[in-house]
C-alpha positions in Angstrom: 115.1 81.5 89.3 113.7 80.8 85.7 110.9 83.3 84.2 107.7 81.8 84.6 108.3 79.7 88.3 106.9 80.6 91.2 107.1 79.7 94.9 105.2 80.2 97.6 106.9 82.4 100.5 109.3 80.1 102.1 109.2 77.3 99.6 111.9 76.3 97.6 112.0 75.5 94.3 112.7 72.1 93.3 111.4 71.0 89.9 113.0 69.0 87.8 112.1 69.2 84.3 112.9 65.7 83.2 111.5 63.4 85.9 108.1 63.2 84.0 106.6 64.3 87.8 103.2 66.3 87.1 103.8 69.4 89.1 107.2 68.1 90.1 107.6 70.5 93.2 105.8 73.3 91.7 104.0 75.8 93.7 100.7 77.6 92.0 101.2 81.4 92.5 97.7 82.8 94.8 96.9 85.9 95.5 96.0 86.9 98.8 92.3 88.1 98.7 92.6 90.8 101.5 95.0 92.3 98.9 92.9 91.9 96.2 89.8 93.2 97.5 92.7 96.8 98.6 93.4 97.0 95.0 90.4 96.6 94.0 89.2 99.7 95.9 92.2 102.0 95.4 92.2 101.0 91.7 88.7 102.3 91.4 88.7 105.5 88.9 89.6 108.8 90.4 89.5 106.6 94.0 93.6 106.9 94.1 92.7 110.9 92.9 90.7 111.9 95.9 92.7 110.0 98.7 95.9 111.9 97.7 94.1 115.1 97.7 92.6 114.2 101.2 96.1 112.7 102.7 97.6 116.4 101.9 94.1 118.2 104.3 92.5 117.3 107.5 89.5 118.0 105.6 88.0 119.7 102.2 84.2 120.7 101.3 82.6 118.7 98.3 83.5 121.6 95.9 87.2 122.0 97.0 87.5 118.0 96.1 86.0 118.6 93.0 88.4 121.7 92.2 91.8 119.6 93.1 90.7 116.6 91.1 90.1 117.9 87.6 87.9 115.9 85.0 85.9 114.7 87.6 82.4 114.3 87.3 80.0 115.5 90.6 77.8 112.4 90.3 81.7 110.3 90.5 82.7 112.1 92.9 79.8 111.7 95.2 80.1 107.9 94.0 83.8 107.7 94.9 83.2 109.1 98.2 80.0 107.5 99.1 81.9 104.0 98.3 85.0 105.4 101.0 82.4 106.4 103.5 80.9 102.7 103.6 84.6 101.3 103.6 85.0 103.5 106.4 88.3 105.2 104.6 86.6 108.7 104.4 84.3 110.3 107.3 81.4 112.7 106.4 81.2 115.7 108.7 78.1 117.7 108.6 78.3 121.0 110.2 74.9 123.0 110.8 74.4 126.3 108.8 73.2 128.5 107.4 74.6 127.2 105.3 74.8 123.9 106.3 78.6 122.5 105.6 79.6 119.2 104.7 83.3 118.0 105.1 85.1 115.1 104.1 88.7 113.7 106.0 90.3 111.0 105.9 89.6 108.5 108.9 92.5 106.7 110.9 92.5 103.9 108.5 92.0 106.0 105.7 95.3 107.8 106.5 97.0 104.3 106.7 97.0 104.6 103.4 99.5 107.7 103.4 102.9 105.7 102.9 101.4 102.8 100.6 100.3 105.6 98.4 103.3 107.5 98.9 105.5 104.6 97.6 103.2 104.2 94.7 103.3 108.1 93.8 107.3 107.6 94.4 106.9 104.3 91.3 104.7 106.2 89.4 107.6 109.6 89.1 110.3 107.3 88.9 108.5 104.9 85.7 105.6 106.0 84.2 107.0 109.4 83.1 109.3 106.7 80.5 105.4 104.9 79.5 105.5 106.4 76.1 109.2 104.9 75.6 108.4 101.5 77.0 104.9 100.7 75.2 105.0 98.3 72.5 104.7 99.6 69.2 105.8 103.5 70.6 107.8 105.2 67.7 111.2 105.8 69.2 113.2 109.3 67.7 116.4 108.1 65.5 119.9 108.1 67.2 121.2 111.7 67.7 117.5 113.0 67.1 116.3 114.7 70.6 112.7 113.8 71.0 110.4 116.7 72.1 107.5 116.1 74.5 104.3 116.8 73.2 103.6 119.7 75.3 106.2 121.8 73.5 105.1 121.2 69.9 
């Protein structure tokens, strides 16, 4: 199929681009909102951080979050996880003290999530360790000149 046509799930493609037809059998591409409105969530800043650190524990303190995930602000984190409470992704466990504990896990849809992410992490390993190569404008090394990663300079 040419770049830039696209058809719905079980439609086939059938323009022809010299009948003069408007539209001529073309489908408009949608996206599903249900899928939107996931990606939208789990594409939240640091949201993507916190479920992988939960999906690995049946349940961390505040602080141990905030230790695993670093760079993260308190205020985002309570933000982040606030947001997964009311999406019912993350479950809020308070147990009595002193001191009072409070624990956060994953809830049954929340760990839903595992293999979605999972597949995602898998993309991310197997692509985006070749971003710098890919991106427009990136300086490529010379033939026969190794590049050396950043780290070891």
């Amino acid at each position: 199929m040419a770049s830039g046509s696209y058809v719905r799930e079980g439609e086939a493609a059938s323009h022809d681009p010299d009948s003069g037809e408007a539209g001529g059998g073309w489908s408009t591409p949608s996206c599903c909102p249900l899928y939107h409105r996931a990606v939208e969530l789990i594409g939240r800043r640091w949201t993507g951080a916190i479920l992988e650190i939960l999906i690995q524990t049946s349940s961390l303190r505040f602080s141990q979050i905030a230790s695993a995930v670093t760079d993260l602000s308190d205020r985002m984190l309570s933000d982040r996880l606030k947001e997964l409470e009311a999406w019912g992704l993350v479950e809020r466990t308070v147990h009595p003290g002193p001191p009072v504990r409070v624990e956060y896990a994953l809830t049954r849809k929340g760990r839903e999530l595992a293999p979605a992410l999972a597949e995602l992490k898998q993309w991310a390993r197997a692509w985006l360790d070749r971003l710098d190569d890919e991106q427009p404008g990136a300086t490529r090394p010379a033939p026969g000149v190794e590049r050396r990663d950043s780290a070891t300079l």
